[in-house]
N, C-alpha and C positions, 0 to 999 in steps of 0.2 A: 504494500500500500504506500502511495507516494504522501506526504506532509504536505500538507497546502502552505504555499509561502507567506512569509509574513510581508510581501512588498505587493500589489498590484501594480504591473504595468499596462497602461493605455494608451490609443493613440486617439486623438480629435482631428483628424488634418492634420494640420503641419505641427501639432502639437502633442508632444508626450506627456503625459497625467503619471506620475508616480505617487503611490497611496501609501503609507505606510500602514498596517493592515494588522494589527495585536491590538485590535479595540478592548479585549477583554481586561488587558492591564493597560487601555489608554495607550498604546504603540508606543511602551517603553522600549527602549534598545536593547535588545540582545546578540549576542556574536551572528546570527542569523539576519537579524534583520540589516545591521551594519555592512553584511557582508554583500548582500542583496543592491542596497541601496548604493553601494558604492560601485556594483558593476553595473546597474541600470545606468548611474551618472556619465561612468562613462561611455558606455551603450550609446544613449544620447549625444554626448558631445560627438561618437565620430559620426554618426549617420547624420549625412547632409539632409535628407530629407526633411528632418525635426527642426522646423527654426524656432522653436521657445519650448522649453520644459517646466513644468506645474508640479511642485512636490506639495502634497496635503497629505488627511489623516483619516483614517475611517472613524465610525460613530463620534464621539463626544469629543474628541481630542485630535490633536496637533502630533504632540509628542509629549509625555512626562516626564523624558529623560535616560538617562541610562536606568538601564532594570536593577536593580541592586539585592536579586535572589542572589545569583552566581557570588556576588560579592560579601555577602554576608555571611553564605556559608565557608569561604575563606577565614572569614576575620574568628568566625567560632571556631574552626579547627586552627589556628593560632597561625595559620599561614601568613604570607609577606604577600601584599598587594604592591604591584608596581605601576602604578595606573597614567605613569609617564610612557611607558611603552605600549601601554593600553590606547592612550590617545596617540601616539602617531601610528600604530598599525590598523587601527578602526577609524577615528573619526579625522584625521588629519589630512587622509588623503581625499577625502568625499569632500571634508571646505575647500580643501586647492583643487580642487577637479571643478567645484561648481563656479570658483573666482575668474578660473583656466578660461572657462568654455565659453567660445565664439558662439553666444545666441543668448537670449535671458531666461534665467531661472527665476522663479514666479513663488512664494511660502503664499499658500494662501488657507492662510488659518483658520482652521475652521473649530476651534475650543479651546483647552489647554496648550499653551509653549511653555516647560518647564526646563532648567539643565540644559543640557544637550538638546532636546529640541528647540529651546529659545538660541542657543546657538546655532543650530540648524537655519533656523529661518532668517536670522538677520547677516546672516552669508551669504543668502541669498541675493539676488538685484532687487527685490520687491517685494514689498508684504501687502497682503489684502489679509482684511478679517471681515471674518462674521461679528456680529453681535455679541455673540456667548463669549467668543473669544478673549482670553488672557494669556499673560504672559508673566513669569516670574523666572525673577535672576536667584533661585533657591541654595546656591554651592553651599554657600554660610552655613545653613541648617543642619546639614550635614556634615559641616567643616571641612571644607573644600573649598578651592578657589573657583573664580569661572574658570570654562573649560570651550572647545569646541571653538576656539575662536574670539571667542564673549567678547571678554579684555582687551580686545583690537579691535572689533564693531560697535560695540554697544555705545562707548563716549564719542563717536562720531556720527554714530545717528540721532543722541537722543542728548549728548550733552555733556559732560564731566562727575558736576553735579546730581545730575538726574540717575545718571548710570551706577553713582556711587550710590544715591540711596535704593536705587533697587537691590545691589548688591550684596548693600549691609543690612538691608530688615528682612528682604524675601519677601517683602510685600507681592500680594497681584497686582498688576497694574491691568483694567480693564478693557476693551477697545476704544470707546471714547476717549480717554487719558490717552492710550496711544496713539491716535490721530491727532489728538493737540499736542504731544512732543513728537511726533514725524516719528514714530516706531512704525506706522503701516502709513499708506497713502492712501486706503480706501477702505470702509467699511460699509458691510451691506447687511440685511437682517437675514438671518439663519436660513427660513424659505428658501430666497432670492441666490442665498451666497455662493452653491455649486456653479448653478447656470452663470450669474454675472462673474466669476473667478475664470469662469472658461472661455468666456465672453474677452473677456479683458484679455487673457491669453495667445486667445485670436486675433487680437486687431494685433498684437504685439508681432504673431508669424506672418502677417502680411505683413509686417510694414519691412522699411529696409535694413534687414536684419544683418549685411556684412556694414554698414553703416553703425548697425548698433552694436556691432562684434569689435568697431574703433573704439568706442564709446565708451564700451567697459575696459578696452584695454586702456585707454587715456584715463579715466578714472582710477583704475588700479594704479596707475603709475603715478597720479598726484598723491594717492595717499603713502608711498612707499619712497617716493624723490626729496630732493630741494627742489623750491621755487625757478630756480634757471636752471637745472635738468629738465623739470617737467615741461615749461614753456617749449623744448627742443621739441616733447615729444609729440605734445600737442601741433607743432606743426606737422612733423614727420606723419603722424595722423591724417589728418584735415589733407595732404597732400594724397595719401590714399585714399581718402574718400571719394576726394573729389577726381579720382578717374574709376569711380565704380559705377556702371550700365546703372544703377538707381539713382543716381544722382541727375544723370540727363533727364532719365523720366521725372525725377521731382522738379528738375528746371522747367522740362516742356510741359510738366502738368501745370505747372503753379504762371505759368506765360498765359496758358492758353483758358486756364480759371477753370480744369478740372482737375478730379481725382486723382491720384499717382496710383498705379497699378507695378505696385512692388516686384520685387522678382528673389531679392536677399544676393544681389550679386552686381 
């Protein structure tokens, strides 16, 4: 008998939907599901077909975080957790593979971002939430630092400040609250939220997606440069854009007062 996976892969068009799929424990992480998600990731990034990828959560939740069975029955048999190695052979390669990838990555939240899942998503290019959706920076509770990333996304989306107090109480923070600190850029009510999250996905695989494959590369590289490297790169950019077959069409469209009819090349 074959174990049904804990990842669902989809495709919508030009879009791949990854689910991560242990609703029963809120699609906490385990070596399964990690392992899953990190070959669909990159699954995605080589297949030209996919120009935008959508990672969400079955039933109630996002992601809870790492599963912390496997871990606890370590810590009661007196074993050594090494969870430095833990995170660059699980989760490290799935944030650089999703940062990597020529096309947008989409977190569209649909409940719970806890741990590792709230690292998950704000690795992402984009958050959408549902209503129900929350998000909490929980390491503390457990006495842990952030993880997945956290600590190099979080104070640049949401602030220094802000990111510190999530960190330090493990508060929730709501979806409302995260749309007034820029943690997501869209929320929709729970009903609504599959369809407009797929919705949103789609306009993103039409549009000029080796354009937008600059975009995150020029983005990655102001946040990782100085100021007069980055300015290099951003030309270096803008020069390849501007001999991409989209770009003439967005000149002849935007000339002639129609639609650009994308092509992502």
């Amino acid at each position: 008998m074959t174990s049904r996976s804990p990842l669902r892969v989809e495709r919508d068009g030009a879009t791949a939907i990854l689910t991560l799929d242990r609703g029963d424990v809120l699609n906490a992480f385990d070596e399964a599901l990690t392992e899953a998600l990190n070959a669909a990731v990159a699954n995605a990034a080589r297949d030209q077909a996919i120009r935008a990828v959508v990672i969400t959560g079955a039933g109630r939740a996002f992601s809870a975080g790492q599963d912390l069975d496997d871990r606890l029955a370590t810590i009661e048999r007196g074993g050594d957790l090494h969870l430095g190695d833990e995170l660059r052979r699980r989760y490290h390669p799935v944030i650089a593979a999703i940062r990597a990838m020529r096309k947008p990555v989409i977190a569209a939240v649909n409940g719970v971002a806890a741990g590792a899942g709230l690292g998950l998503a704000i690795a992402c290019d984009v958050r959408l939430a549902a209503t129900s959706a929350t998000f909490r920076a929980a390491w503390g509770r457990v006495g842990l630092v952030p993880d997945a990333g956290s600590a190099f996304f979080l104070p640049r989306l949401v602030g220094w400040g802000k990111a510190l107090d999530m960190i330090l109480t493990g508060e929730p923070v709501d979806a409302a609250e995260a749309l007034r600190i820029g943690l997501v850029t869209r929320v929709w009510p729970d009903a609504e939220f599959p369809a407009k999250s797929r919705e949103y996905a789609a306009m993103l695989a039409n549009g000029a997606t080796e354009a937008f494959a600059l975009t995150k590369q020029g983005l990655n590289a102001a946040m990782a440069r100085g100021f007069e490297d980055f300015l290099e790169v951003e030309a270096e950019l803008q020069d390849r854009a501007g001999r991409t077959a989209d770009y003439a069409r967005g000149v002849r469209a935007f000339a002639s007062k129609q639609p650009p009819d994308f092509e992502g090349r």
